[in-house]
N, C-alpha and C positions, 0 to 999 in steps of 0.2 A: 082725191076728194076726201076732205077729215071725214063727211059721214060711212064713204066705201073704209076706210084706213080702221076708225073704230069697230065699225061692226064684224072687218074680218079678224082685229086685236080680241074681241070679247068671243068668238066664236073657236078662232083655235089657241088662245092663251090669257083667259082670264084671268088667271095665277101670276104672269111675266111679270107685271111690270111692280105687284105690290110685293114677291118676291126679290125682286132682284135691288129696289128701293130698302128694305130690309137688310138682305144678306151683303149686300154690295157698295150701295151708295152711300148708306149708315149717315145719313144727313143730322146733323143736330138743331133746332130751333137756332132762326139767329143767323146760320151759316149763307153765305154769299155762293151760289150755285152759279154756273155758266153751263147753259145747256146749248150746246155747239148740232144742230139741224132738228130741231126741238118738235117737228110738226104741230100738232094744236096743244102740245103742253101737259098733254092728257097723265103725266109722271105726277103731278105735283097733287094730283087727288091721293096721292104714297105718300109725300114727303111732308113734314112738319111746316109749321111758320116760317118761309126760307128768304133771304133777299133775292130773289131768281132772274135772269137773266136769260132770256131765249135768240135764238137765233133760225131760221128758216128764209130760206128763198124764193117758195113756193105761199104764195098770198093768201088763199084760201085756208092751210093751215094756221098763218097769221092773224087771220079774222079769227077763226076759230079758238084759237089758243084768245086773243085780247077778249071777245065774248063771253067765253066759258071763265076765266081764269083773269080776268082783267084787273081784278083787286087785289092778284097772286104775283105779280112778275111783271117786267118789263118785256116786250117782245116786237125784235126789227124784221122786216120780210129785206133780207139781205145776208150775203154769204160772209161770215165771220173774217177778218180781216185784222190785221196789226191795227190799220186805222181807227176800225169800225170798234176797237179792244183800249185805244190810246184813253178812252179817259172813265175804262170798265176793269180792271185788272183791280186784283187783290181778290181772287175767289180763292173759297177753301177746296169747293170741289168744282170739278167741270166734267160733264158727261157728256158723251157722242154715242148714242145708241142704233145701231143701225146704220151707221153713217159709214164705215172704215170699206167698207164692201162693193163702196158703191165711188171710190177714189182709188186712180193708180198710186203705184208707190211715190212718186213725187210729192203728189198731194196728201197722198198718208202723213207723208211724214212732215209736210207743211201744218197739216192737223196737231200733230205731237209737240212741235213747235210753238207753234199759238195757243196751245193750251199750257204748257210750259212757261212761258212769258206771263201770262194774266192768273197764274196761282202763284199763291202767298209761300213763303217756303214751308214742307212740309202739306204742301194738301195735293188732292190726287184727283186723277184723270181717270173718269172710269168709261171704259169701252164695251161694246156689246153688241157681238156680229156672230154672223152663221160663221161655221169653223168646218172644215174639211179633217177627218180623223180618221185611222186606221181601224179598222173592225168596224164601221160606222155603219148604222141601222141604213138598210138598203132604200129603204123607204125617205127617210131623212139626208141622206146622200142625193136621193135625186131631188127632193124639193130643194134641198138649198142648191143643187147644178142650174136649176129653172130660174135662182132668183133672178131679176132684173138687173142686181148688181153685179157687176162682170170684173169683179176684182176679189174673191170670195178666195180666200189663202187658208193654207192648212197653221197651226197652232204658231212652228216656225217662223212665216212669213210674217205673221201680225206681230210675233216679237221680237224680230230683227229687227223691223222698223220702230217700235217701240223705244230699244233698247239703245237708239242712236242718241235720241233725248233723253231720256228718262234712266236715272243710274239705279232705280229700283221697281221693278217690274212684277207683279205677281198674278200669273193668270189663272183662271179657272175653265176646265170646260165641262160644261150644263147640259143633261138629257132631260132634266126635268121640271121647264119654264115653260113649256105646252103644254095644250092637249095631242100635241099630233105628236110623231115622231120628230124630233129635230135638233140639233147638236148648236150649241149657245159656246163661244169663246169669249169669258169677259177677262178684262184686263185693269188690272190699279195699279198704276203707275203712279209712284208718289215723288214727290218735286223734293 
């Protein structure tokens, strides 16, 4: 439900998403985004004047994202596909936030793939998942063991698969995109 999704985004990471749109996505005015499981779109109150592009499954965030944001982006309630990209390609960036954790490795790297294909050369893929990390705050270790997503890989994992596509990889991992304890792995993967 976008308004359960919001209000626990504003409760434990108010900071996330206009941080990570800054240090991460570095979107310029103008630039052609693909935002690959986009829920209501709620990124793009971060991002500049963008050609935006959403994707989502889940309808409800679909409503939500064209109501709020309708005058900001395009948005399909259907799962990103070669098809559903045949006549949408040429983004500079494409971002999956939250999404990698919540796909087995096939699908991973079906994700790497498709966003591969519909960026221009030189633009990048930016990821943003819970990450499993050595010394990892014990508190933050078990909330991301809890998530729902049952595909949640240590730093590794996310760039092995990464690295099958993508010949230049540069991860980050983030303690400090909450208010709770929690361990962030984002990943630019540039085409």
């Amino acid at each position: 439900m976008p308004v359960v999704y919001r209000a626990w985004g504003r409760l434990v990471g108010g900071k996330d998403r206009g941080r990570f749109a800054r240090e991460h996505v570095r979107a310029a005015e103008g630039q052609r985004i693909l935002d690959i499981g986009c829920g209501p779109a709620d990124i793009l109150q971060y991002l500049p004047r963008v050609d935006y592009t959403g994707f989502d499954a889940n309808p409800d965030y679909i409503a939500a994202a064209t109501r709020n944001y309708g005058d900001r982006g395009r948005f399909y309630c259907q799962r990103v596909s070669h098809e559903s990209l045949a006549a949408n390609e040429g983004f500079d960036i494409a971002l999956a936030v939250g999404v990698l954790h919540h796909l087995d490795d096939a699908e991973a790297e079906q994700l790497f793939r498709l966003a591969h294909a519909a960026l221009v050369p030189g633009g990048r893929l930016v990821t943003l998942d819970g990450v499993f990390v050595d010394g990892q705050n014990p508190v933050a270790k078990l909330i991301i063991s809890r998530d729902r997503g049952e595909h949640v890989r240590d730093e590794r994992g996310y760039r092995t698969l990464a690295d099958r596509v993508f010949s230049k990889v540069t991860p980050a991992v983030r303690t400090d995109l909450l208010n709770i304890p929690y361990t962030h792995l984002i990943l630019e993967c540039e085409k």
